[in-house]
C-alpha positions as CSV (number, residue, x, y, z in Angstrom):
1,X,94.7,121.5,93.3
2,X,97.6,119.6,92.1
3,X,100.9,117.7,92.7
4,X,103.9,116.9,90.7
5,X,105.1,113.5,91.1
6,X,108.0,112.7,88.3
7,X,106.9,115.2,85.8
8,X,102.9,114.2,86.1
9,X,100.9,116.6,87.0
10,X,98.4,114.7,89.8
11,X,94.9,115.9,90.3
12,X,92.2,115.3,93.1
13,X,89.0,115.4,90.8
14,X,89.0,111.9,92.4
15,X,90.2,110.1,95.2
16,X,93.9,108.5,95.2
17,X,94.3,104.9,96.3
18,X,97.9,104.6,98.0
19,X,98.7,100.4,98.5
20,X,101.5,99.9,101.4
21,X,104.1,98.2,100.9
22,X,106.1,97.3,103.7
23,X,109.7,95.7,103.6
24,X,110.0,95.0,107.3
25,X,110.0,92.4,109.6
26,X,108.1,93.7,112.5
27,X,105.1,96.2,111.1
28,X,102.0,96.3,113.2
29,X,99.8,94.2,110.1
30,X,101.9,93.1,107.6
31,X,105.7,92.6,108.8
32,X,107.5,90.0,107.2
33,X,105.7,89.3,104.8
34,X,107.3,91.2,102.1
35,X,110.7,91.3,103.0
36,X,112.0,89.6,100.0
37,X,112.6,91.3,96.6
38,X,110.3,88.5,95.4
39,X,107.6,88.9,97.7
40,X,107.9,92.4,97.6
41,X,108.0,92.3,93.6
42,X,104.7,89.9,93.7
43,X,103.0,92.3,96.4
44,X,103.3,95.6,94.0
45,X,102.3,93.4,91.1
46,X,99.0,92.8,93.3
47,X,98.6,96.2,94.1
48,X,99.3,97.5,90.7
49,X,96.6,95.2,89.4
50,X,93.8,96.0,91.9
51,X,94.6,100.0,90.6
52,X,96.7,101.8,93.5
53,X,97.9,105.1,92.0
54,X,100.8,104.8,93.9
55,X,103.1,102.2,96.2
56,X,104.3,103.3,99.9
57,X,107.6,101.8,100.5
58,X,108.2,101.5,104.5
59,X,111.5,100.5,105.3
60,X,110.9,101.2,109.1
61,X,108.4,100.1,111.4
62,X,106.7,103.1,113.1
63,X,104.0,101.1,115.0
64,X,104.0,101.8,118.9
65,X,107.3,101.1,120.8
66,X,108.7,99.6,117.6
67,X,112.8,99.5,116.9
68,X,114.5,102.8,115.7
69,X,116.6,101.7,112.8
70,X,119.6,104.3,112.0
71,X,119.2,105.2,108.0
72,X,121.7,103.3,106.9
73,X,120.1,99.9,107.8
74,X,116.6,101.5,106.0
75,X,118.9,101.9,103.1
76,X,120.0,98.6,102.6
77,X,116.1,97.6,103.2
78,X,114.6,99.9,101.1
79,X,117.0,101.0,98.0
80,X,117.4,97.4,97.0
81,X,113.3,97.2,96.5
82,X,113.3,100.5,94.9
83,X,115.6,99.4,92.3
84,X,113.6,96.5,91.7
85,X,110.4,97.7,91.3
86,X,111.4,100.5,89.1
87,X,113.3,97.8,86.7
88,X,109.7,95.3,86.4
89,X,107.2,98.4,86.7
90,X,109.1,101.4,85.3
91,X,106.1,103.6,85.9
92,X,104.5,103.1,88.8
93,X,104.7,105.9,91.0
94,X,106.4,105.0,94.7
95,X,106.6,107.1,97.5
96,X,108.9,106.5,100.4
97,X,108.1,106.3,104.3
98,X,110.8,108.0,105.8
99,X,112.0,110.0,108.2
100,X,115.5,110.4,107.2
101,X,116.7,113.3,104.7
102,X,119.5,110.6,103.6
103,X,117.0,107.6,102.6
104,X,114.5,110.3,101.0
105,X,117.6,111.4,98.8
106,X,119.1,108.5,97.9
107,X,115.0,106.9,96.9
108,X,114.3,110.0,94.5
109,X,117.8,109.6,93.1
110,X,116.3,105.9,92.5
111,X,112.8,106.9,91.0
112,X,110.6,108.0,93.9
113,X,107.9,110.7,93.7
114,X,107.0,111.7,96.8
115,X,108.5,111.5,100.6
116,X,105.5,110.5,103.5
117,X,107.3,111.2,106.9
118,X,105.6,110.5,110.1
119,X,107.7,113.2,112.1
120,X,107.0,116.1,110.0
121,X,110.8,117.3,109.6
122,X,111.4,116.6,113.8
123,X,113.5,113.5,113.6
124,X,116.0,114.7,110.8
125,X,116.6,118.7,111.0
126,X,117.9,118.0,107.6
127,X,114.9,116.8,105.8
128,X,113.1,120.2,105.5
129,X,116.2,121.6,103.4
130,X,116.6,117.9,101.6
131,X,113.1,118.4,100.0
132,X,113.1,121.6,99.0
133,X,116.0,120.6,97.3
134,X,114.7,117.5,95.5
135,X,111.5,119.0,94.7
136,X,109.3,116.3,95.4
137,X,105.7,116.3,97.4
138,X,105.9,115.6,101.1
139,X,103.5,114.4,102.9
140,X,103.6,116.3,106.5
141,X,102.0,114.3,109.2
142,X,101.6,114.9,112.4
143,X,102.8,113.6,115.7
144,X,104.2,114.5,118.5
145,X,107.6,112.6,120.5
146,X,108.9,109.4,118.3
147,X,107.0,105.9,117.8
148,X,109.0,105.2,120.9
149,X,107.2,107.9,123.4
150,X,104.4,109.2,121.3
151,X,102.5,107.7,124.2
152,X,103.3,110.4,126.4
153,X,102.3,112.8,124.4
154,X,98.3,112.7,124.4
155,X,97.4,116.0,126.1
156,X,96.1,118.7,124.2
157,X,94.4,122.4,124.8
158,X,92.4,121.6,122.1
159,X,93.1,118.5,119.4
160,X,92.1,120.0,116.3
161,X,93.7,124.1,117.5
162,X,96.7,122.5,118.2
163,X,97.1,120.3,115.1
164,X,95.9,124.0,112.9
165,X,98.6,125.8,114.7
166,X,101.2,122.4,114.0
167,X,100.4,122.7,110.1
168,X,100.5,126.2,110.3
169,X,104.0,126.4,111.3
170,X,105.4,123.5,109.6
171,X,103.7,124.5,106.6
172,X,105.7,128.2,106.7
173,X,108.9,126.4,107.4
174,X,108.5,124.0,104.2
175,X,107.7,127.1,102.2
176,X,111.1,128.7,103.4
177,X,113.0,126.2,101.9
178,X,110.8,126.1,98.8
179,X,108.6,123.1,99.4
180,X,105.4,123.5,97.3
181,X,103.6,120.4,96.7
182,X,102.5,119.6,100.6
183,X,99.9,117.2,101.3
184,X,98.8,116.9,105.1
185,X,98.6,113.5,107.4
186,X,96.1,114.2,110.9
187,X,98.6,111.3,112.0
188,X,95.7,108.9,113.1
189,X,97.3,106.6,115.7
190,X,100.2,108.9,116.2
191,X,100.0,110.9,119.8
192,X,96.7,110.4,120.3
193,X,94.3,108.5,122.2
194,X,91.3,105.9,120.6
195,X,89.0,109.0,121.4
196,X,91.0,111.8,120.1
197,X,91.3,109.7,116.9
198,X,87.7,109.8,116.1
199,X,87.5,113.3,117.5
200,X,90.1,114.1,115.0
201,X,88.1,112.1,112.0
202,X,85.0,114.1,113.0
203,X,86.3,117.0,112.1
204,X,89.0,116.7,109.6
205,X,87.0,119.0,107.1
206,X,89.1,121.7,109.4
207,X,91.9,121.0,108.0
208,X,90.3,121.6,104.2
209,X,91.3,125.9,105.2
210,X,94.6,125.0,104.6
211,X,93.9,124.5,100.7
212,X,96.1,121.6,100.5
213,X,95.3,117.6,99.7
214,X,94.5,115.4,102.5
215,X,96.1,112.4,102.8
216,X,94.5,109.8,105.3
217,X,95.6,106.6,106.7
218,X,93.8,104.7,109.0
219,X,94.0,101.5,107.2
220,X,93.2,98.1,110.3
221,X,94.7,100.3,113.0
222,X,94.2,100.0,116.1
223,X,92.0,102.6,116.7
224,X,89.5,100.0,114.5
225,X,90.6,97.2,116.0
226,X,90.7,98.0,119.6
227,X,87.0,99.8,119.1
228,X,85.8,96.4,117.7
229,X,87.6,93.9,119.8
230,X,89.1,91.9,117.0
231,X,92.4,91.7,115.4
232,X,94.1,93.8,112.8
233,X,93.4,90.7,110.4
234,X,89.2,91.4,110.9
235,X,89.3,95.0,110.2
236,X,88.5,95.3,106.5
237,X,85.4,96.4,107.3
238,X,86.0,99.2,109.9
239,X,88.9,99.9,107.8
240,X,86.3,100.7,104.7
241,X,83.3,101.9,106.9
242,X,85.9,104.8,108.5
243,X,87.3,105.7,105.0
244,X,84.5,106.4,103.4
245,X,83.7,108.7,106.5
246,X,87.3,110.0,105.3
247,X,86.4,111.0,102.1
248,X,83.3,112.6,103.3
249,X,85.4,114.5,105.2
250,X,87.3,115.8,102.8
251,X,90.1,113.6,102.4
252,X,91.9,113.2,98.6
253,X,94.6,110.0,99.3
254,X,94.1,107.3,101.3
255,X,96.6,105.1,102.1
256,X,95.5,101.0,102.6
257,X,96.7,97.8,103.0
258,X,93.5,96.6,100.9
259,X,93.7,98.3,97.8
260,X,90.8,96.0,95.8
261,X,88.2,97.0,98.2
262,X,89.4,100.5,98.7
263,X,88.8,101.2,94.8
264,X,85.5,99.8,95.0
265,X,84.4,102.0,98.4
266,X,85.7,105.1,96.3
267,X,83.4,103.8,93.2
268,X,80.1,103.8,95.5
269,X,81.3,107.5,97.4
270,X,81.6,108.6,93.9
271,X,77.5,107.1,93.2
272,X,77.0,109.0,96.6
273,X,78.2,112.7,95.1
């Protein structure tokens, strides 16, 4: 099982480490605190260092009843950045979060790899046809209404059917437009309740029949948090407890705020197997 991400040819023999790096002012953990080129600059530095194998860019908040920003104002966030990061670390590979076919084209026509959208192609009807044209991995996740209403959208027949049946058909329709490299995002957080989220991490192995890499992020959200009764600032810990349940799982990337301690939890799963 591989990817290809600006010529390289990815495997999954072990675990990938993806370190966030958001550019916005108002993410649920970290907003703000990047949203300079410098900060941002110094951040990837930091991540680079502690070994992420790649850097999510988030130009837009996606947290719970956060702003919708048009693509245009995520452009003149994110492309800036891009362009920075690609002139002081020419070869780290970024990936973009996005939903918008216009910012995912203009960020692989700046050096990007890869395109992680949270709506899985439902918020921009373009972006299916915009990535099979770019050929670049996407990352399909799953949700269900925007970050606006996901709310509302909690009830299911059956969690884990319904999620198969939501890859299954997005998964076709990627492969229509010739979209090969697919990795697939159970969207912890997204649409679902604190108990469907760790009814979905119980049995994410279900989503291994799909032959495709799983790519996990549950890095201090509130379903940690909330379980625990602290802040997003204390949940390191759950953060590394429920990842290394992750990879247990079955999951291949894992995308983390906490890069550092996320290489060393993969170094002791790897003494474990």
């Amino acid at each position: 099982m591989t990817i290809n991400i600006n010529g390289d040819l990815i495997d999954f023999k072990e675990p990938k480490i993806i370190g966030i790096l958001n550019v916005t002012q108002d993410s649920f953990y970290d907003g703000g605190k990047y949203s300079t080129i410098d900060k941002a600059l110094k951040h990837t530095e930091k991540l680079i260092d502690e070994g992420a194998d790649f850097i999510d860019i988030g130009g837009q908040s996606t947290r719970p009843n956060s702003q919708l920003l048009s693509d245009e104002i995520e452009l003149n966030t994110v492309i800036p950045v891009i362009k920075a990061i690609k002139k002081e670390f020419p070869f780290v590979k970024l990936s973009i979060d996005t939903f918008w076919s216009k910012v995912a084209l203009e960020s692989v026509n700046e050096g990007v790899g890869m395109i992680n959208d949270i709506s899985g192609g439902t918020l921009d009807k373009k972006m299916f046809e915009t990535i099979g044209k770019l050929k670049v991995p996407y990352v399909l996740m799953h949700m269900r209404g925007t970050p606006q209403t996901m709310g509302n959208y909690t009830d299911y027949e059956n969690l884990i059917i319904d999620i198969n049946y939501y890859f299954s058909k997005k998964i076709n329709e990627l492969k229509e437009f010739g979209v090969n490299d697919i990795l697939l995002d159970p969207g912890f957080g997204f649409s679902k309740t604190l108990e469907q989220n760790y009814n979905l991490l119980k049995n994410m192995d279900k989503f291994k029949i799909f032959n495709l890499p799983l790519y996990i992020g549950i890095s201090r959200k509130s379903m940690i948090y909330k379980c625990l009764e602290i802040s997003a600032d204390d949940a390191l810990i759950g953060t590394s407890a429920l990842n290394l349940y992750a990879l247990q799982k079955g999951a291949q990337m894992l995308r983390v705020h906490d890069v550092k301690e996320a290489k060393q939890m993969v170094k002791l799963w790897k003494m474990l197997n």
